[in-house]
N, C-alpha and C positions, 0 to 999 in steps of 0.2 A: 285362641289362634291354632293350635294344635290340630282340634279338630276341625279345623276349616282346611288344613294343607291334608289331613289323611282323608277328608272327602273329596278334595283334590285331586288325592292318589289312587282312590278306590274309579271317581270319575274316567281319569285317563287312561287307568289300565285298564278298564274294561272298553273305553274307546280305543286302545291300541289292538284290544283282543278282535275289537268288531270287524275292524280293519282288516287287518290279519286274513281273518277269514273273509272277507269281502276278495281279496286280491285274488284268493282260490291259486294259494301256492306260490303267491307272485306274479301269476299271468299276467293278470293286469297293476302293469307297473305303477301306475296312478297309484296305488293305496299303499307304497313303500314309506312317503313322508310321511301320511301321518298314523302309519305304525312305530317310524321310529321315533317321533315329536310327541308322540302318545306315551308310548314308553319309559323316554329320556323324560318328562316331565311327572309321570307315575313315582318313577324313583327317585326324581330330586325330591320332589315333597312326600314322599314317605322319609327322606332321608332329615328333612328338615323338621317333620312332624317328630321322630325322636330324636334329632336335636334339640328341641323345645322342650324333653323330656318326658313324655310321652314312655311308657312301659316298653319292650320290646313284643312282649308277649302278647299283650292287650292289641298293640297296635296291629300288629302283624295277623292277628287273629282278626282283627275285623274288616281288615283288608283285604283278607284272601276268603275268608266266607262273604263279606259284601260282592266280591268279585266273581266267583261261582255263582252266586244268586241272581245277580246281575247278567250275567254272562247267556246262564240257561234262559232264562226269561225273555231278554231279547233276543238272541240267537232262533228261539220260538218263534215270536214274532216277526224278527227281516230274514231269517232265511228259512223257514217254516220247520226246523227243527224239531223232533219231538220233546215232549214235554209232558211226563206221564205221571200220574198221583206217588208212582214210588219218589220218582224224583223228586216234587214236591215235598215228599216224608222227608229225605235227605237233606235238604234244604232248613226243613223247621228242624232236622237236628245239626245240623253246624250252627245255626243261629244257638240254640241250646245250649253247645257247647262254648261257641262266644260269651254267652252271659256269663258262664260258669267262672272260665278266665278271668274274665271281669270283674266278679264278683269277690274270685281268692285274692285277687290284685290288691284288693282294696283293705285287703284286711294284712 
């Protein structure tokens, strides 16, 4: 269960992030609810995911690297963002250092 609410929370905060940027500052008011519905539901279920006991560290680490990864990649895609091989590099090292977390976690 855990890990179903923290991919919950990686889901809608990067759906709050897309928003966000979709509104381009706010302009268009349209994309205000579901920045904040995105949001507001990002951190209930990261809040529930360690209530359920879930690491603090663990979680939080793969939540906010799932969310960078997520974030760049699409951003790429809907709003033609760059997306350059350093970035890339970047990316397979937060994943990196996720495992690591993970890994000291468990011992």
């Amino acid at each position: 269960m855990t890990w179903l609410l923290l991919t919950g929370a990686i889901v809608f905060e990067v759906t709050g992030t897309m928003s966000l940027r979709a509104s381009e500052g706010f302009k268009k008011r349209v994309w205000i609810v579901p920045v904040v519905v995105s949001y507001l539901l990002a951190f209930t279920m990261l809040f529930l995911c360690l209530a359920n006991g879930m690491p603090v560290g663990v979680a939080y680490g793969i939540w906010s690297a799932c969310g960078v990864a997520l974030t760049a990649v699409l951003a790429h895609f809907l709003f033609k963002e760059p997306f350059t091989w350093v970035m890339g590099l970047g990316i397979v090292a937060i994943a990196g250092g996720v495992l690591l977390i993970e890994l000291g976690a468990s011992h």
